[in-house]
Structures are given as structure tokens and as C-alpha cells.
C-alpha positions as CSV (number, residue, x, y, z in Angstrom):
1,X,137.1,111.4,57.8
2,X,134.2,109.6,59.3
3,X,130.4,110.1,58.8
4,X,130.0,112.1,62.2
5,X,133.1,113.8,60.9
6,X,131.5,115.1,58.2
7,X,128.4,116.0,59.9
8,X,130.0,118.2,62.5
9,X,131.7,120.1,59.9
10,X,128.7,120.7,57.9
11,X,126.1,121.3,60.9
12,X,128.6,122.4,63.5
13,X,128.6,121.4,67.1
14,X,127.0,120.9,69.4
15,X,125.4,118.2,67.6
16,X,123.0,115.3,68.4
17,X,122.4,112.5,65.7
18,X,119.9,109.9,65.7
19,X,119.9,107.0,63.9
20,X,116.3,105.7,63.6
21,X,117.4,102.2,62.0
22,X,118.7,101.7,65.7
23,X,115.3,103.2,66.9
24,X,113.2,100.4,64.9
25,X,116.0,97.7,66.1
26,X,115.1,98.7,70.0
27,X,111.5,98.8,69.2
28,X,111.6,95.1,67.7
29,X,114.1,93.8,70.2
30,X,111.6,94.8,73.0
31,X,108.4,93.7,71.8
32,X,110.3,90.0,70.8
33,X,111.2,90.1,74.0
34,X,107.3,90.3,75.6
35,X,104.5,88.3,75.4
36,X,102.2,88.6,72.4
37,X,99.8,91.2,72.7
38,X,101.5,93.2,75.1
39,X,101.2,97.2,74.8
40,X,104.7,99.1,74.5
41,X,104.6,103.0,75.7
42,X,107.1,105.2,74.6
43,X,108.1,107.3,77.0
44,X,108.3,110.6,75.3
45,X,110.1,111.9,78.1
46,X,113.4,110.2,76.9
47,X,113.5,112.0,73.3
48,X,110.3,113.7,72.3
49,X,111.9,114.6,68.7
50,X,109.1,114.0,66.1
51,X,111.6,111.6,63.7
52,X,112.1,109.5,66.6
53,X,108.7,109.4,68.0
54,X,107.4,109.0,64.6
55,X,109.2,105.7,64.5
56,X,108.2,104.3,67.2
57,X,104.6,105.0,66.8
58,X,104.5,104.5,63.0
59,X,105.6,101.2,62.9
60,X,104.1,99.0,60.5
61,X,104.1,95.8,62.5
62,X,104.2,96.6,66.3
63,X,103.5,100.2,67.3
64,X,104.2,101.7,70.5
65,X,101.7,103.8,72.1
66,X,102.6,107.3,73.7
67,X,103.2,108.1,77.7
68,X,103.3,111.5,78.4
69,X,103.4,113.9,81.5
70,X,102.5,116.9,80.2
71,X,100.6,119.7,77.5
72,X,104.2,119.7,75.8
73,X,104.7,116.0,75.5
74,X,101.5,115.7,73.8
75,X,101.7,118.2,71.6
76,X,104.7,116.5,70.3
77,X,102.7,112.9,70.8
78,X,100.1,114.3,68.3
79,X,102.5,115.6,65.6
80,X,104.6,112.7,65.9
81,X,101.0,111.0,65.0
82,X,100.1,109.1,67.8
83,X,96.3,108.3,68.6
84,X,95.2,110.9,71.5
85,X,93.0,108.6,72.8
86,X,95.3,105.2,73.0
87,X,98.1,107.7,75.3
88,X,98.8,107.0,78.8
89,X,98.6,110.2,80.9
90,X,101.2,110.3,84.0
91,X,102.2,112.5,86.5
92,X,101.5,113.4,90.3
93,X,100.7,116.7,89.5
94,X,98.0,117.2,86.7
95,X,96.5,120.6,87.1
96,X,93.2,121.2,86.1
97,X,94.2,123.6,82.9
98,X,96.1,120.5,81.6
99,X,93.5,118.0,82.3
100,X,90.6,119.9,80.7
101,X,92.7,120.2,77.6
102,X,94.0,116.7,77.5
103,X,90.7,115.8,77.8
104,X,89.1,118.1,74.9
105,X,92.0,116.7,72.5
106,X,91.2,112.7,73.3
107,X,93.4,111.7,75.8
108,X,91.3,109.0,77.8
109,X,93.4,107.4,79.9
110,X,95.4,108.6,82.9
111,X,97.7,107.1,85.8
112,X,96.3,108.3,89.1
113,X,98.7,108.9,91.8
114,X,96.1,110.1,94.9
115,X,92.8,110.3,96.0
116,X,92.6,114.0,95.1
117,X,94.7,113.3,91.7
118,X,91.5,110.8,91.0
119,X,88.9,113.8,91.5
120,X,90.6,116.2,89.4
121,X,90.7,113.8,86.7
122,X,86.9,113.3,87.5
123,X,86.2,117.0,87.7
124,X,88.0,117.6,84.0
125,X,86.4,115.0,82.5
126,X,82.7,115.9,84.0
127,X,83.1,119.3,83.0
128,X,83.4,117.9,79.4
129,X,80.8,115.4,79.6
130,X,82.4,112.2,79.6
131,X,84.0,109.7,81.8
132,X,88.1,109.0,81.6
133,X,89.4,105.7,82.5
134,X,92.0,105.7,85.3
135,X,95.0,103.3,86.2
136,X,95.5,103.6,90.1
137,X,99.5,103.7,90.2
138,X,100.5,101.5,93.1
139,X,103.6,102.5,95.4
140,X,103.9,98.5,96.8
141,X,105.6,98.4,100.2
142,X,108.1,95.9,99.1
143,X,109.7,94.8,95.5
144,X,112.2,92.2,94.6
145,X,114.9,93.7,92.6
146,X,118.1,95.2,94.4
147,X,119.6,96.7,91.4
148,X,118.3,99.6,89.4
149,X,116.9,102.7,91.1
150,X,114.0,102.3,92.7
151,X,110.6,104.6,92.4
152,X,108.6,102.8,95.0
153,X,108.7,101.2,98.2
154,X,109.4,104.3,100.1
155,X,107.6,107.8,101.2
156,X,106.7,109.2,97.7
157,X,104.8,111.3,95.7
158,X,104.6,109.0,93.4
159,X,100.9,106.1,93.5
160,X,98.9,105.2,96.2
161,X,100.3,103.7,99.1
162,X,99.8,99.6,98.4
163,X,99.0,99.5,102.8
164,X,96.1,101.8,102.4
165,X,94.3,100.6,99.3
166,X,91.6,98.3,100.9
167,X,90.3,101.8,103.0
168,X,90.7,104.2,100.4
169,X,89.2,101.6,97.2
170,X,85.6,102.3,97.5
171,X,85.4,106.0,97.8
172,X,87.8,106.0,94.5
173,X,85.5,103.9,92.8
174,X,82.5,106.1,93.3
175,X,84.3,109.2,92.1
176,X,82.3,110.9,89.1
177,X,83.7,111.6,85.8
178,X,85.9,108.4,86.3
179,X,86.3,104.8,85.4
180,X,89.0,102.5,87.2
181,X,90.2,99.8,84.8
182,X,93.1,98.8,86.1
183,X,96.5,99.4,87.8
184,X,100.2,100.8,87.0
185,X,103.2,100.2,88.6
186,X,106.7,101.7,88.5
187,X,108.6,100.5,90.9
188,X,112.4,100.1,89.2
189,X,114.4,102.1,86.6
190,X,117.4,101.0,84.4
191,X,117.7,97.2,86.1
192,X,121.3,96.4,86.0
193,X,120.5,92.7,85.0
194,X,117.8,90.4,83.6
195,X,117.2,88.6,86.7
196,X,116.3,91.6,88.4
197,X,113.9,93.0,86.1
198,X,112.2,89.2,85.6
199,X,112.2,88.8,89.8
200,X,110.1,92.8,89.3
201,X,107.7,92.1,87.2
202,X,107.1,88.8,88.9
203,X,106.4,90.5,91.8
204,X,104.5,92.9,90.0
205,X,102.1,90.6,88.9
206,X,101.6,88.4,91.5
207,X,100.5,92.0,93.7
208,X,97.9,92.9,90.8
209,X,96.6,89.4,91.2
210,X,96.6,89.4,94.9
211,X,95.3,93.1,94.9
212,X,92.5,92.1,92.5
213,X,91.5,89.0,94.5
214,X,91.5,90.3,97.6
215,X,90.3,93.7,97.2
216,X,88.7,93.3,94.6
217,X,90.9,95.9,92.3
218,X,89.0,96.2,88.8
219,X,91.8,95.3,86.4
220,X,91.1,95.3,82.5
221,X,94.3,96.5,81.8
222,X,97.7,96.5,84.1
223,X,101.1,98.4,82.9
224,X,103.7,96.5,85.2
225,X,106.6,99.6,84.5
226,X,109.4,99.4,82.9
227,X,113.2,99.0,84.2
228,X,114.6,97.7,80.6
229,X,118.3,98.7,80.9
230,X,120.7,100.7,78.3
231,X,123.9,101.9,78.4
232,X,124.0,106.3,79.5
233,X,126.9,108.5,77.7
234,X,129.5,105.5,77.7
235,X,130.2,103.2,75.4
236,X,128.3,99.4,75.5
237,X,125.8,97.8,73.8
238,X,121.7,97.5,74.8
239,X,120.7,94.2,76.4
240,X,118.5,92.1,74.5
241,X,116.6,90.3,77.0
242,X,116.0,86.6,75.9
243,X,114.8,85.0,79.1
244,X,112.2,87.5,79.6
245,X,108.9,86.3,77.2
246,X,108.9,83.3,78.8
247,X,109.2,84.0,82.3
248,X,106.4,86.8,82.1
249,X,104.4,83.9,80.2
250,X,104.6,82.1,83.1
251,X,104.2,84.6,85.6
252,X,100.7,85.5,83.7
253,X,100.1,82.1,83.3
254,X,100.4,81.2,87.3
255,X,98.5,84.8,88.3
256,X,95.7,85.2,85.6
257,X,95.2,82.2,84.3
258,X,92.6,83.2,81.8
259,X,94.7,86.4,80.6
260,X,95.3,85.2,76.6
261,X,91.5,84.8,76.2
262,X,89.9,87.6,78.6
263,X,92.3,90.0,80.0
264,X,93.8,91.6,81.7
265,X,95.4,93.4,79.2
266,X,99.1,94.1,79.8
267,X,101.8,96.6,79.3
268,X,105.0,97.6,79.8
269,X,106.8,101.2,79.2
270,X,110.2,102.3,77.9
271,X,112.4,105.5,76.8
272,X,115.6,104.8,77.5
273,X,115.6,101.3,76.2
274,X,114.0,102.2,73.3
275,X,116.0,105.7,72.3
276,X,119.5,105.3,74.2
277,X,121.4,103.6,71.8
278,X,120.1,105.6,68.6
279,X,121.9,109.0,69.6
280,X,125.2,110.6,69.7
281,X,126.7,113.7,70.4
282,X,129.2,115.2,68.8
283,X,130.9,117.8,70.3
284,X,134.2,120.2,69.4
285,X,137.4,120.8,71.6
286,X,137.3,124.3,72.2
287,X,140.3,124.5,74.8
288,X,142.9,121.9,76.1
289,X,144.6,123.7,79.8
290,X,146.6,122.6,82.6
291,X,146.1,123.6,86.0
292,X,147.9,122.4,88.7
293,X,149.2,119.2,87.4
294,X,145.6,118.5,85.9
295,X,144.0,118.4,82.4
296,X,141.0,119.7,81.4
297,X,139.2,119.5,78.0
298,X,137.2,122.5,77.3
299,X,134.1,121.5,74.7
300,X,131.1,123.5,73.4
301,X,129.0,121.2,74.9
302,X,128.6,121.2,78.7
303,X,125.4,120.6,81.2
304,X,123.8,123.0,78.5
305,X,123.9,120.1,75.9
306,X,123.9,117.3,77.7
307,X,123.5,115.5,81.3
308,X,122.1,118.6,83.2
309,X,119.1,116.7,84.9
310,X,119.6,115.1,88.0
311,X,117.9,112.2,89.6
312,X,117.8,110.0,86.7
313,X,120.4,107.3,88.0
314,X,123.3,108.6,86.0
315,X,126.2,109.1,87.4
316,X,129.6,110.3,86.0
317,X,131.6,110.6,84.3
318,X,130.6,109.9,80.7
319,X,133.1,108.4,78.2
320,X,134.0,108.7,74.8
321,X,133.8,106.9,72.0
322,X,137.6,105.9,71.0
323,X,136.9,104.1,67.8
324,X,140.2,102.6,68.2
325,X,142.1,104.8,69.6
326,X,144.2,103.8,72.7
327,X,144.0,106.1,75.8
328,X,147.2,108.4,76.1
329,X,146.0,110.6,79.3
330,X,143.4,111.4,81.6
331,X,142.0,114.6,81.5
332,X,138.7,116.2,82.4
333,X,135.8,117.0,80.2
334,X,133.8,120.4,81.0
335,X,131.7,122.7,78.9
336,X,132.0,126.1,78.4
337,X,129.6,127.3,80.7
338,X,130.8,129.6,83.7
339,X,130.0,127.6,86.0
340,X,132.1,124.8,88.3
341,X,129.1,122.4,88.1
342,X,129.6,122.3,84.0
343,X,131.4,119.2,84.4
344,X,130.9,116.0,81.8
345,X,133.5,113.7,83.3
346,X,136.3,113.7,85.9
347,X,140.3,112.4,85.1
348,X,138.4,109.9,82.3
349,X,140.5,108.0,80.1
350,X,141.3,110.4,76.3
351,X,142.7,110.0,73.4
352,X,144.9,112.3,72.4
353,X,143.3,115.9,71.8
354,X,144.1,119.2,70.0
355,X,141.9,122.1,69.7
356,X,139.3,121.4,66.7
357,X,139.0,117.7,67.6
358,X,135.5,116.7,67.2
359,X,134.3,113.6,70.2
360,X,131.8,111.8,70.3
361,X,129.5,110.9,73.3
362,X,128.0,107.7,72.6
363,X,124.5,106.1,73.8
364,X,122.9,109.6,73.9
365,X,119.5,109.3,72.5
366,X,117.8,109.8,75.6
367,X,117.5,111.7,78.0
368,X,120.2,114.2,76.2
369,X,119.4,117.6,74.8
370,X,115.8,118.1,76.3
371,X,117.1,116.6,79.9
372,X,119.7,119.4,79.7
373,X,119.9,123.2,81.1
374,X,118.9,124.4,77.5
375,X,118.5,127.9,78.4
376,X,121.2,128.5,81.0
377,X,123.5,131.0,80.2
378,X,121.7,131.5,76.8
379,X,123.7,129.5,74.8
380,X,122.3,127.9,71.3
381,X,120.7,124.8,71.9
382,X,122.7,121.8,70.4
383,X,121.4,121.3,66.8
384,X,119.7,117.8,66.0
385,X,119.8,115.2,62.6
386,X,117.9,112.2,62.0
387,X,119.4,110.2,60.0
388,X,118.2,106.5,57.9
389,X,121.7,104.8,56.9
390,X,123.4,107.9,54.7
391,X,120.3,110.0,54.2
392,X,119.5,112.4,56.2
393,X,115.8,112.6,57.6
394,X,115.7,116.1,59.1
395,X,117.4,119.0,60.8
396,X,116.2,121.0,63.5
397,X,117.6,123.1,66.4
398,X,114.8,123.8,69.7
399,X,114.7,127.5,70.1
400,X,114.1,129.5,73.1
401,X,113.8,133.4,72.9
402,X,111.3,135.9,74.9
403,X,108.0,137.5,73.5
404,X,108.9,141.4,73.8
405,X,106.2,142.7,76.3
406,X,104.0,144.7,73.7
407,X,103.7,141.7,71.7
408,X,101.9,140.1,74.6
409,X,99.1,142.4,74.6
């Protein structure tokens, strides 16, 4: 019986389990992999659980910071204990509610996607009586990777246009309640190589430069995205990127020649990278049926559990992990919702299965059980362990119910 075995058994599937000695590994393996003094943000969007986020943010040596998108995110920023005021606040639509209390709990530094998103930010923060500092995110016209998915380049609701900067510059920087220090970009996700990401932020860097020389951009601090790759519900290992320290030092070094003694100050942002690897989910073979010369493996875990957010460069099927079993058939995996999207994988390779089997969906630390259809249908969310080597850290399960009118007042 293995570990995950055991687990199941005792905590019952669905069942999610992180590891956070692979969270520290990630978190070390990325900042070796940057220049020194780089910032890391944690994209809480990946896995917001507080063990996770907690190790991230905790660390000893080299701590990442937190970026989140919403009140939710930093809630769970704060009581994973990260610094208020050191989080980077994204999104392209901020509403003023949300600013105003981002604001009153610290949070001082937001990614500005518009004009108008600027004079919200300004509005909150005069209302409050103090000024926040702003990153314009910068939607470039043209990148250099070709692999990955892109987030830029295109019509989107996501930064300012790069084309329209030089007529829009001034009036943002005369905007009260605000401070423009810098710039964020975003313009790839999940690179499939080194060379791509490398030939990004490249080009990243040389358009701050050119932006602030020419337009005369204020940067103190640039965040040049993210992109770092990891494996998505299949088996694989993370990249560790050794090529890429050196060529960022020497894109800094060509661009902002001055940037070890007197800034900028740079940054770079992660979630999948950082959480992927960590996670697993374990899952129970409810049903095993044939229909129409096909197989189909019936789990407790569908679209509910896992993979029910779209858009995030995923595709399936997913795959299990064999641990050393040889494929015997193809079959499908689905969950149990009734519904013909609730689909995990299509004619994948299996092992062979019998009703009670527990699986195992590898590289499921992020984006997993809060990127999933939680409430559809109404079934128990998955339950979810943190785990340091054999002991056990915590065990919680997300609940979702309704406040009975009456209680609402």
C-alpha cells in the first residue's frame, strides 16, 4: 500500500495532497535561476491554500511576495502572512468597493490596466488620504516567443495599448491619489522552452528601456511577467532553467546599465511554476462501463474537482500516474457529474482498473480544486492535506452552503 494509498483510505476521495518540500524546492529553483535581488510574486491564483502560501512567503532565505486579483485572494494573502503593503494588486476590473478596502488594509501597490483603471485607483486612495503607487501594464504590439499562450499583442482587456502610450502618458501622470513607478508586463504563459521565455523577457526589457528613454516612462520598479513552465495533470518533471540568470544579467546589463547600484528594481511572477509540481489528486473508481465498443472510467472526481476552468492553456486529456504499471487499455476518464462536458481525458492510455481503485492525477498543485466548478451540482468539495515528508501539516475541506434568508437580516 502506498503513502497516497493510505491517505485516500483514511481521508477519502476526492483528495488533493500537497507536498510543501516540493513547494520550497520550486521556490529555490526559481529564485537560483534569477538575478540577485530580483522580487518573486506568488501568484495566489494558482493555489491560495494557506500551507502552501505560507511557504512561499515564509521562507527564511528568499521570500516571495503576494499577487493577487481580488478581496478573496488577499484575505487568504494576509492569513498566509504576507506583508499587505509589499502585494502586487492585478486585474482589469478593480471596483471601487475592492479598492477602498485594499487600500484601508495596506495594499500600496497596483497593476493598472486603463486610463480609467488609473483614476479609480486614484479616487480610492484620495478618499483615504494617501497616494498608491501604480505599475502601468503594457499590452506591447509585438513579443518574441512563439510558444506558450500569449496575453498580449492582440485586442485585450488586459494593459495599455504599447502604440498609444506617448498620447495617453501625461494625463496618467497627473492623476491624483496616484504615483507611477514603473511598468508590468504579461505578455506569455507556460513557455514551452527556455529559449522562448529568455527571447521574452529580452524583449521585455529592451521595450521598458526604450519606453523609458523615449517617453520618458518613470520606472523604479519593472515586473517583466512570468511564462516559467510546469508540467498540467500529466506526468513530467518541472524545468529548471539554467541558462536563464545569465541571459537576464546580460539583458539588464545591455538595457539599464546602472540597474545593480540604482534601479530599476525587477520582478518576475509565478503560480504554476512554483505550485504545479507539489500537488496530486487522488481520486476513486466509482464505475468501469462499456458503451458501444468504448470504455469509460467513472471517478468521484470530475470538472467539480478538477480542470473545470477554461482558458488557461490546458488541454486534455490529463494522465495518470502509472507508477510502474504498464498500459493494458484505453478507456476514458469522466466524473460523476451529469453532465457530457464532465470529461478528464479521452481513450488515454490505463492501467488496469476495478471498481475501488484509487488514481492518481499528478502535477496538480495548481490551478486544481479552486480552478474547478466547486459548487456545480452541489457536490462536496475535494478534501485537501499538506503534507512535510510523513507528517501531515493540515487538513481542510472549502465549504460552500447558503445563509437561510432570515439570517441575513
Amino acid at each position: 500500500m502506498t503513502r497516497y494509498t493510505e491517505l485516500a483510505e483514511r481521508f477519502g476521495t476526492p483528495l488533493y495532497v500537497y507536498d510543501l518540500d516540493r513547494v520550497d524546492a520550486a521556490r529555490r529553483d526559481l529564485f537560483a535561476a534569477l538575478p540577485e535581488g530580483f522580487d518573486v510574486f506568488y501568484a495566489l491564483k494558482a493555489n491560495p491554500h494557506p500551507d502552501v502560501a505560507r511557504t512561499l512567503g515564509q521562507a527564511p532565505d528568499r521570500a516571495c511576495r503576494a499577487e493577487i486579483s481580488s478581496l478573496g485572494e488577499l484575505a487568504a494573502a494576509e492569513s498566509a502572512g504576507f506583508d499587505t503593503s509589499g502585494c502586487l494588486y492585478t486585474g482589469p476590473g478593480k471596483t471601487d468597493a475592492e479598492l477602498r478596502v485594499a487600500i484601508g488594509r495596506g495594499v500600496r501597490l497596483f497593476s493598472v490596466e486603463s486610463p480609467s483603471d488609473l483614476r479609480h485607483i486614484g479616487a480610492a486612495a484620495t478618499a483615504l488620504g494617501t497616494v498608491a503607487d501604480c505599475l502601468l501594464r503594457i499590452n506591447s504590439e509585438n513579443s518574441a516567443a512563439v510558444t506558450g499562450m500569449r496575453m498580449t499583442g492582440r485586442p485585450s482587456q488586459f494593459g495599455i495599448d504599447s502604440e498609444t502610450l506617448a498620447d495617453v502618458l501625461p494625463s496618467l501622470r497627473e492623476v491624483p491619489g496616484t504615483r507611477i513607478v514603473g511598468a508590468h508586463f504579461f505578455p506569455l504563459s507556460n513557455a514551452k522552452d527556455e529559449a522562448s521565455l529568455i527571447a521574452e523577457f529580452e524583449h521585455t526589457i529592451a521595450a521598458a528601456a526604450r519606453m523609458e528613454r523615449e517617453l520618458g516612462l518613470p520606472l523604479e520598479f519593472v515586473d517583466i511577467g512570468g511564462g516559467f513552465a510546469a508540467p498540467y495533470a500529466v506526468p513530467g518533471e518541472r524545468p529548471v532553467y539554467g541558462a536563464l540568470r545569465q541571459a537576464l544579467e546580460n539583458a539588464l546589463d545591455l538595457h539599464f546599465p546602472r540597474w545593480r547600484e540604482s534601479g530599476p528594481r525587477f520582478a518576475c511572477e509565478s503560480g504554476r511554476y512554483l505550485a504545479s509540481d507539489s500537488g496530486v489528486l487522488l481520486s476513486e473508481v466509482v464505475n468501469i462501463k462499456e458503451s458501444r465498443g468504448r470504455t469509460f472510467v467513472v471517478l468521484d472526481a470530475g470538472i467539480n474537482a478538477f480542470g473545470g476552468l477554461s482558458g488557461l492553456g490546458r488541454l486534455l486529456p490529463v494522465a495518470l500516474q502509472l507508477d510502474g504499471a504498464s498500459p493494458e487499455q484505453t478507456g476514458s476518464l469522466v466524473g460523476p457529474l451529469c453532465t457530457p462536458g464532465d470529461v478528464l481525458g479521452r481513450e488515454i492510455d490505463l492501467p488496469k482498473l476495478t471498481e475501488g481503485d484509487i488514481v492518481t492525477v499528478p502535477n496538480a498543485g495548481a490551478y486544481g480544486v479552486t480552478a474547478s466548478l466547486l459548487m456545480f451540482l452541489g457536490r462536496p468539495a475535494p478534501t485537501e492535506i499538506a503534507v512535510r515528508g510523513d507528517d501531515i501539516v493540515s487538513v481542510s475541506r472549502l465549504e460552500h452552503g447558503r445563509v437561510p434568508r432570515e439570517e441575513l437580516g
